[in-house]
C-alpha positions, -999 to 999 in steps of 0.1 A, spaced: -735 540 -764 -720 505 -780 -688 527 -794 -687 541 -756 -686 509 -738 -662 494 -768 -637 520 -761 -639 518 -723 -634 481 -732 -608 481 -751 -587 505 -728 -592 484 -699 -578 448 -725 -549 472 -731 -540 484 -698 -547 446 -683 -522 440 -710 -496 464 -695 -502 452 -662 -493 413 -674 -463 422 -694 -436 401 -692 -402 413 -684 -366 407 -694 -341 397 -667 -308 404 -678 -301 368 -684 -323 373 -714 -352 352 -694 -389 365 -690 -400 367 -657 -444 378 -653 -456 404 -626 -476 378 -608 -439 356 -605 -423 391 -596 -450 397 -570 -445 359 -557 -410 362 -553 -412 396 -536 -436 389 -513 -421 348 -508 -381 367 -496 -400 393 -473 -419 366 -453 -390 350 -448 -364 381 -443 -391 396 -419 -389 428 -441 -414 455 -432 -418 474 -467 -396 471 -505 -403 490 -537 -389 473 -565 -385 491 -602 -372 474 -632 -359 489 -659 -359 473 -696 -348 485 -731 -338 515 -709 -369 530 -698 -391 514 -666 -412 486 -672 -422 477 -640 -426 493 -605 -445 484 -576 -445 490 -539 -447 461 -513 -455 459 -475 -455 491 -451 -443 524 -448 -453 522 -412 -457 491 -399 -467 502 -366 -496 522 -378 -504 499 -406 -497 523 -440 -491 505 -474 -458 518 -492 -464 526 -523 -442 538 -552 -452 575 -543 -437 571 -507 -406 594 -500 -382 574 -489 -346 581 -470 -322 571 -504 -291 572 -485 -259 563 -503 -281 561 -537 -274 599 -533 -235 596 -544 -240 587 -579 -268 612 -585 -240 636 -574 -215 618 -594 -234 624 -621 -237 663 -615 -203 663 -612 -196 648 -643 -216 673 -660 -200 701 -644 -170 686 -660 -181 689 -694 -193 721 -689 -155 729 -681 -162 739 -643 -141 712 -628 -117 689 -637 -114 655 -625 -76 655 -620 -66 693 -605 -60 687 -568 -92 706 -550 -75 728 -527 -67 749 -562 -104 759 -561 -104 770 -525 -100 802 -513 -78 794 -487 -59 759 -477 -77 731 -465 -66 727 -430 -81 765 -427 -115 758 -432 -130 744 -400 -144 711 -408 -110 704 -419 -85 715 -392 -77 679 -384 -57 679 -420 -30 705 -406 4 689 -405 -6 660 -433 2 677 -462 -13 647 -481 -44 669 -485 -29 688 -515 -29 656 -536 -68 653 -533 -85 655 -564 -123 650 -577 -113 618 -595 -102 607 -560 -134 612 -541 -157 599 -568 -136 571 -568 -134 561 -523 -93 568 -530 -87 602 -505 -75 582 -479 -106 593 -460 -122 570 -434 -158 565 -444 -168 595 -416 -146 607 -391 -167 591 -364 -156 559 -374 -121 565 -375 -104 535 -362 -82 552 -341 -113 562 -323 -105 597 -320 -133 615 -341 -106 631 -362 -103 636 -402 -69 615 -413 -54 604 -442 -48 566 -437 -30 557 -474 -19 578 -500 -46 595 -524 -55 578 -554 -36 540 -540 -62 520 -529 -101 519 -526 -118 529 -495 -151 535 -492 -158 570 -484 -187 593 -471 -163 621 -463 -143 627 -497 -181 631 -511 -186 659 -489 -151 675 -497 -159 676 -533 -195 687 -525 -179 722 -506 -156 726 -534 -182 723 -563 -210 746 -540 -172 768 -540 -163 767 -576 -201 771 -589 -216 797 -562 -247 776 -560 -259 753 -534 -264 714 -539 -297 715 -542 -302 742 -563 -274 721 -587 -296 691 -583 -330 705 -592 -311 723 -623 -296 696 -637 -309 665 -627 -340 666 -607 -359 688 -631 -348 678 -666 -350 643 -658 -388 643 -642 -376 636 -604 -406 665 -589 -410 645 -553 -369 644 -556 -348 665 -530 -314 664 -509 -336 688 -480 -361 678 -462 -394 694 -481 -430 701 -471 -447 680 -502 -433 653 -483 -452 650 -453 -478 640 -475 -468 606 -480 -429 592 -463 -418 556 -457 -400 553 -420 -373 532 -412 -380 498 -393 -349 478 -370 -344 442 -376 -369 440 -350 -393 454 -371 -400 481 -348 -406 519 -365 -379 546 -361 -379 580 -358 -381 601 -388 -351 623 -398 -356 651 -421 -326 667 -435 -326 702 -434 -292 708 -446 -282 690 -480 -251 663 -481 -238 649 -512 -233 615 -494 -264 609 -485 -288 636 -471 -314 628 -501 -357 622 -504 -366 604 -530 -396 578 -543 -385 547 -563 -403 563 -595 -381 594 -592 -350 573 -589 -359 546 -616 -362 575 -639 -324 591 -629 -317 554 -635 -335 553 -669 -320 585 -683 -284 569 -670 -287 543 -688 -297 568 -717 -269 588 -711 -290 617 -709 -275 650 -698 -236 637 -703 -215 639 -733 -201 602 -744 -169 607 -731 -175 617 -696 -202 588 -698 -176 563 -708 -153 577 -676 -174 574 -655 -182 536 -661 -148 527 -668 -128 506 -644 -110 533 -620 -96 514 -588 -94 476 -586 -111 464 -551 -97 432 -536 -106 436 -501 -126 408 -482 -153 432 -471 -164 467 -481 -172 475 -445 -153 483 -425 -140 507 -448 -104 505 -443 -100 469 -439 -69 451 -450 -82 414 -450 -77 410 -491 -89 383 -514 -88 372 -547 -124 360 -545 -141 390 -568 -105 391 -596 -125 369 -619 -154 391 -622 -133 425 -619 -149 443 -591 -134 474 -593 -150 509 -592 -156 535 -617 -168 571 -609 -193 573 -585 -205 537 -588 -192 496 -581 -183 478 -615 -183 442 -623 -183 418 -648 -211 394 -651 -221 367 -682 -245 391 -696 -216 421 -699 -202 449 -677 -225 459 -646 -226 490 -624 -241 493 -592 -244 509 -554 -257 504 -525 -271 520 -496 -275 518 -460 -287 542 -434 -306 530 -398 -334 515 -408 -333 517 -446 -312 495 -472 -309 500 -506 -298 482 -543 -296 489 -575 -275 469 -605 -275 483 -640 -263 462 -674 -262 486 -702 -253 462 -727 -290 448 -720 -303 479 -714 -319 464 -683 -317 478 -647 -332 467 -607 -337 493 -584 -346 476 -546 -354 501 -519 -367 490 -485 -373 508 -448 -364 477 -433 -333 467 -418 -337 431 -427 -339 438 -461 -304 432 -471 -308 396 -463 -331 393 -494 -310 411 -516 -285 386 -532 -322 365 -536 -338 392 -553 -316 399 -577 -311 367 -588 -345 358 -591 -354 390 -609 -321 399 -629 -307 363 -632 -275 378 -616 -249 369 -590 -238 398 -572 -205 397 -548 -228 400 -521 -201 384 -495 -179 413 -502 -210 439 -499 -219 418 -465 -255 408 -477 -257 376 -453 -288 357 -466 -314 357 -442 -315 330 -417 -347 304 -420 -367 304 -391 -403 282 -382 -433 298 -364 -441 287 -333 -483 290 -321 -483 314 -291 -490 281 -267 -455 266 -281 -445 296 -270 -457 302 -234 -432 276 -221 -408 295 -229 -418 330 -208 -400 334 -177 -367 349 -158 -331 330 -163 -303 339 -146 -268 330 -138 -243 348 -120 -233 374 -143 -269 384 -156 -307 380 -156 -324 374 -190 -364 384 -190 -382 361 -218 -417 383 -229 -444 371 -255 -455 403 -270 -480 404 -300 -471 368 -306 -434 371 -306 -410 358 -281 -390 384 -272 -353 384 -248 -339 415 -226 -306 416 -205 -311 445 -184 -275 436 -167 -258 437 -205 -278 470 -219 -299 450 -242 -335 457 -244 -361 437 -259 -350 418 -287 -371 392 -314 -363 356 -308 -367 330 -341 -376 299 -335 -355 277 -356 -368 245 -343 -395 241 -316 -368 249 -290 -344 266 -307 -338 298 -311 -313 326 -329 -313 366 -331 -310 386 -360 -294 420 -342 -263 395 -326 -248 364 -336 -267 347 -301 -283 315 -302 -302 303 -275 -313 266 -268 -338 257 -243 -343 226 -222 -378 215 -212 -386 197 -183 -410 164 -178 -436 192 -172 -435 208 -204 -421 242 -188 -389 251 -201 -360 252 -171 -324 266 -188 -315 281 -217 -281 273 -233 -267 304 -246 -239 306 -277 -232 342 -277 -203 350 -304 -181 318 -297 -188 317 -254 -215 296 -241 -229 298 -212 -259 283 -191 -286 306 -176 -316 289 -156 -353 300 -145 -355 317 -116 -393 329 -126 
């Protein structure tokens, strides 16, 4: 009985041992769980973020993972690191990476213009029609998708022109773009050259060797078990999608233990021979553009030269004190996602959050938990804005109708929050933050609104600074 309760003892001193490990940041500092849990949960009260799962990888493997917040807010359900959660763009790499493989195996090569794989030309093939007449298309080559150099816009619905169509906006391989739709090319042309669909590709040669079982670019059954949905900046809960149909640029299901591991064997360089490994992390395109977004911007800078941002195959590249780092992003309605990778420390951060807010926390984050700056400007993470909170009393004074003679704005309390809508302008109810006890800014517009209170106490106009106009609106109600 002694040797019984010794054991048990002795494996619950280990695993409290495992629990209180300390981990290296990148900056060759030790940071604790209960500091890493502090910080977390410190930036989401502030950001407003619904739910985050945060995985940290050191000496290559994962040392630390941990869920945070909700994966419904509305109906109250804890994330945890088991969620399936929408990885948007964190899909392209993971692709990337299958290409790269298929490259050593001889089935593609990074430099042979894809049309030479096809059937038939380009323009032919439906999705593709808008080509005709461009005959650009033939220069298009793996290397350039991997790399956001086809020319593409990032998808045709966001083409500035505003037509819908697929164009070529710059020559192939001049310039970096950020691209959804040359992903997708090279997706039909590898599904082309190896007669096998994406996922089945995926599960083969990533998903399966490297541990990733609740892991899929379709929607799958399993998953309805346990799923994170999105939240708006207003914290409310969004629709879930599921994918039935798999995209390369972001159709994929994953949890943040599945994709710490792909992160893990990465930075192993599992799966890849050592030159395709290199290529793929070597500095492809330069990227001096002001902004990533939107994608075919022409506002450039020289801020990011001294660092080198630049990107290599499937994934951003930049320079930081502690060596080279790689990195990507993503970004779908409701969900935001970050992960930044020094191999030279063999240390790795992997944020995912279904919250829109989240990206306001990011540049934070990382710094507090890698010891890194990352060129958030250029990736447009906008720190979050600090706000106070107001008792529900403060706030009464503030409910009423306002009006001038362009619009009516309706001023709720809902749940504790002070909330605006503009029927006249199409905008429904949005969150006010209180930056001051009269104060107040939105996170879904640049709007700030600044109310006057009367001898009474009530409040009796609001002063409105919506994008550079003002304008006065006062209670009706």
């Amino acid at each position: 009985m002694k040797k019984v309760c010794l054991s048990l003892f002795t494996l619950l001193v280990a695993l409290f041992g495992i629990a209180q490990k300390q981990i290296q940041k990148a900056n060759g500092q030790y940071i604790s769980p209960k500091d890493i849990e502090g910080s977390v949960n410190d930036l989401m009260k502030a950001g407003d973020v619904n739910g985050i799962a945060i995985a940290m990888i050191n000496d290559n493997v994962p040392s630390y993972i941990k869920a945070f917040g909700y994966s419904n807010a509305e109906k109250g359900i804890p994330l945890d690191t088991a969620s399936a959660m929408y990885a948007a763009s964190l899909a392209k790499p993971l692709f990337a990476y299958i290409v790269m493989q298929l490259v050593d195996k001889g089935f593609i090569a990074l430099d042979k213009p894809l049309y030479t794989y096809l059937q038939k030309p380009l323009p032919e093939y439906k999705a593709y029609a808008d080509l005709a007449g461009d005959e650009r298309w033939k220069l298009i080559t793996a290397r350039h998708c991997l790399t956001h150099t086809t020319g593409f816009p990032n998808w045709r619905q966001l083409n500035p022109n505003n037509n819908n169509k697929l164009e070529i906006f710059f020559t192939p391989g001049s310039r970096y773009a950020y691209s959804g739709e040359g992903l997708y090319l090279l997706q039909m042309v590898v599904e082309a050259i190896t007669g096998k669909h994406l996922e089945t590709l995926a599960q083969e040669q990533i998903f399966e060797p490297f541990g990733m079982y609740n892991t899929s670019f379709v929607w799958q059954p399993s998953f309805e078990k346990n799923y994170a949905v999105g939240h708006n900046m207003n914290g409310d809960t969004l629709a879930k999608f599921r994918n039935k149909e798999s995209n390369a640029a972001g159709s994929m299901e994953t949890t943040v233990a599945d994709y710490a591991r792909f992160l893990s064997a990465v930075l192993q360089h599992k799966g890849l021979s050592e030159q395709s490994w290199k290529e793929m992390f070597s500095r492809q395109i330069g990227i001096f553009t002001r902004h990533q977004f939107p994608s075919l911007n022409n506002d450039t800078t020289s801020a990011n030269r001294s660092i080198q941002l630049s990107y290599g195959l499937g994934w951003g590249l930049f320079n930081t004190p502690y060596g080279s780092a790689f990195f990507k992003e993503g970004h779908g309605d409701g969900w935001v996602h970050y992960t930044i990778c020094l191999p030279d420390k063999k240390s790795a951060l992997l944020i995912m959050s279904n919250s829109a807010n989240g990206e306001s926390i990011f540049k934070d984050l990382v710094d507090k938990l890698e010891g890194v700056s990352i060129p958030w400007e250029w990736e447009g993470y906008y720190p979050y804005r600090k706000h106070v909170t107001l008792s529900e009393f403060e706030l009464k004074k503030f409910v009423g109708q306002y009006k001038n003679e362009r619009m009516r704005a309706i001023v709720t309390l809902d749940k504790g929050v002070l909330k605006v809508e503009v029927p006249d302008m199409g905008l429904g109810k949005t969150n006010l933050y209180a930056e001051s006890d009269h104060h107040f800014f939105m996170k879904t517009m640049e709007v700030d609104l600044e109310f006057s209170i009367d001898d009474d106490g009530v409040s009796e106009k609001i002063l409105v600074k919506d994008e550079g106009e003002e304008y006065e609106l006062r209670r009706v109600k």
